[in-house]
C-alpha positions, 0 to 999 in steps of 0.5 A: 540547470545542466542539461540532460541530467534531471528525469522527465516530469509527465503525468503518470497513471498511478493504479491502485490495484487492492482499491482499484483506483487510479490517480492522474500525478505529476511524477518522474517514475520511470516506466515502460508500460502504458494505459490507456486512461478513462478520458481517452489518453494515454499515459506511463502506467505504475501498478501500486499494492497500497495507496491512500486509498486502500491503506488502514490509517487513511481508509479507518478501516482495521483489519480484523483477521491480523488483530485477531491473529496477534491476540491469539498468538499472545494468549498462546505465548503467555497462557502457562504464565497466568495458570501456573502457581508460584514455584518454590 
């Protein structure tokens, strides 16, 4: 291997912020910040909006209020189609 060119692989603190969960894995993500961790260590910190942990397809959990939202935005749209009659 040339030296020098591949990125550091560390333990990275990976935060769900939408769950509040943390996970502790091996990683090259670049970081500037730290925290300090529930065993006392302190590790390279990245702030995630969606993990396994939060996200629909792994929780099982469907948002409702998005579903209802494109249900009501169909009727909407397509309510003169079924209450018109045929023109001609």
């Amino acid at each position: 291997m040339k030296p020098n060119i591949h990125p550091a692989y560390r333990t990275v603190l990976f935060h769900d912020t939408a769950a509040d969960v943390y996970f502790l894995i091996g990683s090259t993500a670049d970081t500037d910040r730290t925290h300090q961790h529930t065993d006392g260590n302190t590790y390279p910190y990245v702030a995630l909006d969606v993990s396994s942990a939060s996200h629909p397809i792994y929780t099982g959990q469907q948002r409702q209020a998005t579903t209802e939202g494109r249900i009501a935005g169909f009727n909407k749209r397509f309510a003169a189609f079924g209450s018109g009659g045929k023109k001609g």
